[in-house]
N, C-alpha and C positions, 0 to 999 in steps of 0.2 A: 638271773634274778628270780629267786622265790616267793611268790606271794604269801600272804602272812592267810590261813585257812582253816576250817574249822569242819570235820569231818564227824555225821552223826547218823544211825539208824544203817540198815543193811539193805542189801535188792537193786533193784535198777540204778544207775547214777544221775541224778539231778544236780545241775552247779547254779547256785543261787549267786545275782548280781544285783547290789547297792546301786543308790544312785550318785549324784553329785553331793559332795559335805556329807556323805554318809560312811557307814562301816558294813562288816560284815550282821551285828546283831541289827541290822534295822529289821532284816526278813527274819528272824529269829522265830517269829509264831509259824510263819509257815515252815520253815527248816524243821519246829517239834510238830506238827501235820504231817507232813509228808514222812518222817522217819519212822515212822507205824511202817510203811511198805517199801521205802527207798533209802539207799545209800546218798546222803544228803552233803552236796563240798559247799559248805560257804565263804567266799572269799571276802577279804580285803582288794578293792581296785589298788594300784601305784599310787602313790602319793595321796592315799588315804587309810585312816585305823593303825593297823599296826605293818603296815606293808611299805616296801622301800619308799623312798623318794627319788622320782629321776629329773633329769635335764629338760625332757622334753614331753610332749603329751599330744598323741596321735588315737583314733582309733586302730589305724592300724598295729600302731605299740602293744596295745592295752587287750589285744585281742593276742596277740602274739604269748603276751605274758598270761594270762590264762592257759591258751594251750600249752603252757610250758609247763603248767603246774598241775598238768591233766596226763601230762607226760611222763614226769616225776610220781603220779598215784598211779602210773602202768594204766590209764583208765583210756580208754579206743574210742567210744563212743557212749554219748547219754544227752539227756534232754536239761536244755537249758529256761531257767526262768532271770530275766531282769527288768529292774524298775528304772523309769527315766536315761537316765546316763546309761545304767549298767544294760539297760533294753539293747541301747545301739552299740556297745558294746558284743552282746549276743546276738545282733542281726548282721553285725561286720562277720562275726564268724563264721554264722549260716553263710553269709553271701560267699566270703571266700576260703571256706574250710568245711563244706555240707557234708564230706566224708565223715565228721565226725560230730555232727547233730540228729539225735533221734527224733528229735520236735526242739519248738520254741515256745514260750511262753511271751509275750512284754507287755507290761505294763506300763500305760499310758505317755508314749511317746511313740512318736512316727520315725523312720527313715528318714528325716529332712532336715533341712536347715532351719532353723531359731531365730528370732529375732532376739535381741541381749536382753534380758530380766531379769538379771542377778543383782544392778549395781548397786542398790539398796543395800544389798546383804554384805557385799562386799566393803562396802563403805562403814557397815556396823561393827564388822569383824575389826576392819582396821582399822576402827575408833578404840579400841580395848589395847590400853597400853601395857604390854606384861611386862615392864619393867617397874609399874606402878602399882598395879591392882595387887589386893591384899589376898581375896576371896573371891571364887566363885560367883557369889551371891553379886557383888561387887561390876564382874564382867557383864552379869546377866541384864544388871540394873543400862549400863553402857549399852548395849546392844540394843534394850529397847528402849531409851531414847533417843535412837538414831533408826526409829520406827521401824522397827520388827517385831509381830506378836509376840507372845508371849513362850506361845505354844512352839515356835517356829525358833524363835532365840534359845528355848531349852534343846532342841532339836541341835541345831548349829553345834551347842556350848559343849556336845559329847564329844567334841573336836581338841578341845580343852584340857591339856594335861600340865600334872605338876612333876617335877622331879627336885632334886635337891639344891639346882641352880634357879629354880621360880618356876615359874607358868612357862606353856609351848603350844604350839598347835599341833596336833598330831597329823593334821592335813598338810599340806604342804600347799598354805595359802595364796602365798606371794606367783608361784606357778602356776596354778589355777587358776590365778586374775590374767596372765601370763598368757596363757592359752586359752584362755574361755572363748573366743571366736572360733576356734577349732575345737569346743567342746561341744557348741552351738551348733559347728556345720553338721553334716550332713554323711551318712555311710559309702560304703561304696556302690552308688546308684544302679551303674551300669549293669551289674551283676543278678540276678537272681538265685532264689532258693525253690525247689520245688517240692521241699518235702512240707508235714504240718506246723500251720503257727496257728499261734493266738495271738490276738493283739485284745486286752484287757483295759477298758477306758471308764474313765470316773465320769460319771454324767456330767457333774459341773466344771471338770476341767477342760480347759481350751489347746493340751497338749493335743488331742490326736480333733482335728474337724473332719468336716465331707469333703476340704480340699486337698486333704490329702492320700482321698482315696483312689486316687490313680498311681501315686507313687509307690505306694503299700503292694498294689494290686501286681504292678511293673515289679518288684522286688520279691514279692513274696504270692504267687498265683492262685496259690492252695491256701489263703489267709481267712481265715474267719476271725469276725469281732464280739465278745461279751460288753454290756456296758452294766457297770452296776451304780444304780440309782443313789439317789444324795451323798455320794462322794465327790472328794474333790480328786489332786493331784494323786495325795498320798490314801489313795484307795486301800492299798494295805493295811495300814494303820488304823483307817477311819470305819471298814464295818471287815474286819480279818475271817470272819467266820465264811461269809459268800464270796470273798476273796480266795480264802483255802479251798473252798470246796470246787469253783472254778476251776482254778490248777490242776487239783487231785482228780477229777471228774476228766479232766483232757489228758491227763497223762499216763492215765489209766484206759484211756482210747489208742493212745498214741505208744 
């Protein structure tokens, strides 16, 4: 299986990873940053954007399928950045694949296990009947009144495609509710990495605390943390400029 991928700028290679309900364009500002001095892959995860759909949903899968498509660009090694999902994604590979990590980047998620706080969203999505809805506009309105901001419901709705039979999800919804306790757990612990990361945390997010700064530490020894002030989750999006320069500033050490 090939991931669906987006290759830009020249130099070192950096694989940029989405998070959960995301695509490849969410990292998009930083993909055009770093393509000034780096050879930039953005993927589509499995069963997200334009990338297959499978049966099942593991970290270890979803790591697997990356290096496959790292394999297919003849690429041996390079440094990885990922946000939330796509994080643990990039720290299952460091932990079981370091031969072929220059550094890590992640963005505001930890090595661990989750408590469930999706079901909201999950419950908005599956209130949006695509055998009904006309428009767009229409789903959006659905979504949030089944309380989802606003900002957060447009986010979602880029999940949202039409083709000549109606509306679809380009996610592969129904398996992500499917698996979401296996999305929630946890990488492979046991394991460490010994080369450089970053772990990147939005002040007012609750993904990465102090309690899990043992498990970080157990996983990844050589770990240092940035925290960039008045963000939340989606750090990236919310101040991208001290976001890029974070990254570019580490990778450029690293």
């Amino acid at each position: 299986m090939l991931l669906n991928y987006k290759l830009v700028g020249q130099g070192s290679p950096v694989v940029l990873i989405h998070g959960l309900f995301g695509a490849l364009d969410n990292l998009g500002r930083l993909a055009r940053h770093l393509s000034e001095s780096h050879q930039v892959i953005s993927i589509d995860l499995p069963n997200h954007g334009q990338s297959p759909h499978t049966t099942t949903i593991s970290y270890a899968d979803m790591a697997d399928d990356v290096l496959g498509l790292l394999a297919h660009l003849n690429i041996e090694q390079c440094a990885f950045v990922g946000h939330s999902m796509g994080g643990k994604v990039a720290m299952e590979i460091a932990l079981t694949h370091p031969e072929v990590m220059l550094s890590l980047i992640v963005a505001d998620i930890a090595p661990v296990a989750y408590t469930h706080r999706h079901g909201a969203v999950f419950d908005a999505l599956n209130a949006v009947d695509l055998t009904v809805i006309k428009s767009r506009q229409q789903a959006l309105e659905v979504v949030i009144e089944h309380g989802i901001d606003q900002g957060t419901a447009m986010f979602l709705l880029k999940n949202l495609a039409k083709d000549d039979r109606g509306f679809y999800w380009r996610c592969n919804l129904s398996l992500l509710e499917q698996y979401y306790p296996d999305i929630i757990g946890g990488v492979s612990q046991a394991l460490s990495y010994s080369g450089p990361v970053l772990f990147i945390k939005g002040e007012l997010s609750d993904y990465i605390t102090t309690d899990h700064k043992t498990q970080i530490g157990s996983n990844f020894p050589q770990a240092q943390l940035k925290v960039i002030q008045g963000t939340g989750h989606w750090l990236h999006a919310e101040k991208p400029a001290s976001f890029n320069k974070i990254v570019s500033d580490f990778l450029a050490k690293h």
